[in-house]
N, C-alpha and C positions, 0 to 999 in steps of 0.2 A: 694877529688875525684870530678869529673866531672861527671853532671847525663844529659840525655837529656831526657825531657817529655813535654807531650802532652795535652793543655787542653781545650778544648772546651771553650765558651762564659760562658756560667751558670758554669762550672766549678772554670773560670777565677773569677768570681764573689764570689764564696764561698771563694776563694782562699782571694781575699781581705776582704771578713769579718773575717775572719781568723786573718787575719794579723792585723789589725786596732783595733781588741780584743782586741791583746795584748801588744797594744801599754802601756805605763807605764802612761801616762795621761789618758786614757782611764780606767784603771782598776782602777785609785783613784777615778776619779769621779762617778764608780759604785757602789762605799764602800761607798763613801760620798761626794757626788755633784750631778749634775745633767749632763746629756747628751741628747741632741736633736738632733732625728732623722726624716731629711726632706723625708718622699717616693719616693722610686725608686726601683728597682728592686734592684739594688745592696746593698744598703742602706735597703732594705729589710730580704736580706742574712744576714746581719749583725744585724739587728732587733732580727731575728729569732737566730742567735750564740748566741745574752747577754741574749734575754728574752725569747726565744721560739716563738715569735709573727710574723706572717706575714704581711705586710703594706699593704693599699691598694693603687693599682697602677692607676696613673690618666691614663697622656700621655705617648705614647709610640710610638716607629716605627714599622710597620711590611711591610709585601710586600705590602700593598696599601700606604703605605706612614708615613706623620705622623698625629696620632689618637688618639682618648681617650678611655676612657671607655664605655662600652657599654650604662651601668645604675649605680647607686650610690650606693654602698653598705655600709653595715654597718662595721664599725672598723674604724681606725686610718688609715692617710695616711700622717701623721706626727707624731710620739710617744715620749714622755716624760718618761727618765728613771730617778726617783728621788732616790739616794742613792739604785741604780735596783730595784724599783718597779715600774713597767706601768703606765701611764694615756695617755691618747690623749693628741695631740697638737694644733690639729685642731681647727683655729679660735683664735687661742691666742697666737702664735707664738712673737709679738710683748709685749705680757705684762710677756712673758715666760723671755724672751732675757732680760728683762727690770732686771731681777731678779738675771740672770747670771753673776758669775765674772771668774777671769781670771783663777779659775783652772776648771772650769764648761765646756764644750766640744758640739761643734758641728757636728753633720756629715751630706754632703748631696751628692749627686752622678753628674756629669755632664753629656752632651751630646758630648761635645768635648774638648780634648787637645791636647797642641803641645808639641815640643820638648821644649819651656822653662819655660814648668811646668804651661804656664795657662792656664784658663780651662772656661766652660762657659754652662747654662745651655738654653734648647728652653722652647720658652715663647708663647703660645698659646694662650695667655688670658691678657687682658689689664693690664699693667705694669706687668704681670707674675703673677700677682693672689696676695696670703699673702706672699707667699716664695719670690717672684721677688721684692718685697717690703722692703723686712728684710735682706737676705741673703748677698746682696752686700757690705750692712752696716754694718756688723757682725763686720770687723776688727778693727774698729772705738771704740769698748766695752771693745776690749781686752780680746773677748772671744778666748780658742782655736778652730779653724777650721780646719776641716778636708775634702779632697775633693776625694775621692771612685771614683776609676772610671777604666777600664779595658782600657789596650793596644790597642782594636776596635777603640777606640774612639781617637785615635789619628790621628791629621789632617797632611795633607802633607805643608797647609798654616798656619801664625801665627793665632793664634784665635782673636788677633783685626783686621785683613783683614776679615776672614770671617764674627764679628760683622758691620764692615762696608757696605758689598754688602747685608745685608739680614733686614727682617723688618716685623712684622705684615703685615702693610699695603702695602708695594712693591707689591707685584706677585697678578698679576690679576688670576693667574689659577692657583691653590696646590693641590697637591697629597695628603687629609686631610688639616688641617688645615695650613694657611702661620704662618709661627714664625719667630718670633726674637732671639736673643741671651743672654744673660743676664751675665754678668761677675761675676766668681765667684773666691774666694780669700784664699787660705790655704794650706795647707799641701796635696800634691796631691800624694793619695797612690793606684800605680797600682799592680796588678800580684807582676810584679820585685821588688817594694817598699816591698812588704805585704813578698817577701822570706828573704829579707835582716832582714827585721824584728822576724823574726821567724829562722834566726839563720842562713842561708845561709852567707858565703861571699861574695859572687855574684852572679847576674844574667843577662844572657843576648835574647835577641832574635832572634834567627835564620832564622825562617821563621812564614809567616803570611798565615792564610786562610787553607782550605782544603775542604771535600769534607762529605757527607753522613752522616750531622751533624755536623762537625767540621768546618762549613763555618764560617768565622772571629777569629777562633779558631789559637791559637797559640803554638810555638812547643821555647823552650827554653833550654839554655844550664844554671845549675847550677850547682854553685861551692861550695862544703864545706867539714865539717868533714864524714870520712867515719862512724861513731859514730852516727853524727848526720843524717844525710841520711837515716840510715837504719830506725832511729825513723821518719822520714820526712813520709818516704812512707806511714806511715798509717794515714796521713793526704790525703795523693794522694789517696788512696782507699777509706778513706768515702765523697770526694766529687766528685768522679768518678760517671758519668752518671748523675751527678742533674740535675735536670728541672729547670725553671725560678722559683722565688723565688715572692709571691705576694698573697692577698688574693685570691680564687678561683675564686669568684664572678669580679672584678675584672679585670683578666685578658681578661675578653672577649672585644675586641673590638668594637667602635660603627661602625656602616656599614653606617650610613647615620645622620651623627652628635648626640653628647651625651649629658647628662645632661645641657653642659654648652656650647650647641650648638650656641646660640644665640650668643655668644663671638667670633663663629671660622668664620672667614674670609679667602674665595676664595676658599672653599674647592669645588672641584669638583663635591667631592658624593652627595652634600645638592642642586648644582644645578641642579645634575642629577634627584632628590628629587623633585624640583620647577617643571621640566618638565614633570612630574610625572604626576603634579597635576593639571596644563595648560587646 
């Protein structure tokens, strides 16, 4: 049968930790291996599905632009799940990776993809921080990669045009901080990926965006067993209405550069901040 539904952004999100759960690499290396998780909201949702843990969230876009966090809180905003027991990742990402082999699993979330599946994370902070430094190299280890990232985030350009026009350092004037792009390499599982995997036979997208919440929210036609469907829906009902996915502390925004302000170049608010102080 043919179902049509409706899902919000943070919906869209739960929807892909969902899926990416249960991927079959994914569940050996919770039994026994390891999986690395880079912060992001999505990549949060997904935290929170295997361990119950929330991440904490650096960079983010909201209506001022792109921002970080307010102040630093405490927890993981990179998690290490070893044979599914927790530790932070933070600061060690590279002697982590050093340890990883090929049935070991990565996940981390983009800022944009395109239609041919590649995908690319913003870099706010010189070479991207420890993640912008490790992540592009992953494929090279022969780790599995995995790359989370919702339908929103798909570009109407290829994602090496838009690494081409954009730059830290370009933009004399940013709405938050200027960024770059940072290319990222794996298995890119959105919404539609994350149904196929969870038992749909297809899925497609109808329309994009909506209104009174549902802004970038998307509406989809899927295809499968009438059997399976009926069991589908009560996946549609507990991630119906979620909020963003992230430590609490966290998600607040900085309003006039954050912790790692010193890093952010051309942002508006810090020189609205200078003139402050003039």
């Amino acid at each position: 049968m043919n179902a049509q539904i409706s899902l919000t952004v943070p919906e869209g999100k739960r929807l892909i930790a969902k899926g990416v759960a249960a991927l079959p690499e994914v569940r050996c290396a919770m039994e026994d291996g390891m999986i690395l998780l880079k912060g992001g909201t999505t990549v949060s949702a997904l935290a929170e599905e295997l361990a119950g843990i929330p991440l904490r969230i650096s960079g983010r876009i909201t209506v001022r632009g792109t921002v970080a966090a307010a102040r630093t809180v405490d927890g993981p905003h990179s998690l290490l799940l070893r044979r599914g027991r927790p530790e932070s990742a933070d600061g060690r990402l590279e002697e982590i990776v050093a340890e990883m082999g090929s049935n070991d699993v990565v996940v981390c979330g983009a800022n944009l993809i395109d239609m041919n599946g590649n995908a690319a994370m913003m870099a706010g902070r010189f070479l991207g921080g420890e993640p912008g430094r490790v992540l592009p190299l992953l494929p090279s280890e022969g780790v599995v990669c995995i790359v989370a990232a919702g339908i929103e985030k798909l570009s109407p350009v290829p994602v090496t045009e838009a690494m081409r026009v954009c730059g830290r350092k370009r933009p004399g004037w940013s709405m938050g901080m200027a960024v770059g792009l940072v290319p990222l390499f794996g298995r890119l599982v959105t919404e539609l990926e994350s149904l196929r995997i969870l038992g749909a036979r297809d899925a497609w997208v109808i329309g994009r965006g909506g209104v009174e919440g549902a802004s970038g929210g998307s509406t989809l036609i899927v295809d499968g067993d009438a059997e399976w469907f009926d069991a589908f829906r009560g996946v549609l009902w507990e991630i119906a209405g979620a909020g963003t996915s992230g430590l609490q502390g966290s998600l607040e925004e900085c309003l006039r550069c954050g912790p790692n302000g010193v890093e952010h170049r051309a942002c508006c608010y810090r020189d609205a901040l200078r003139k402050e102080n003039d």
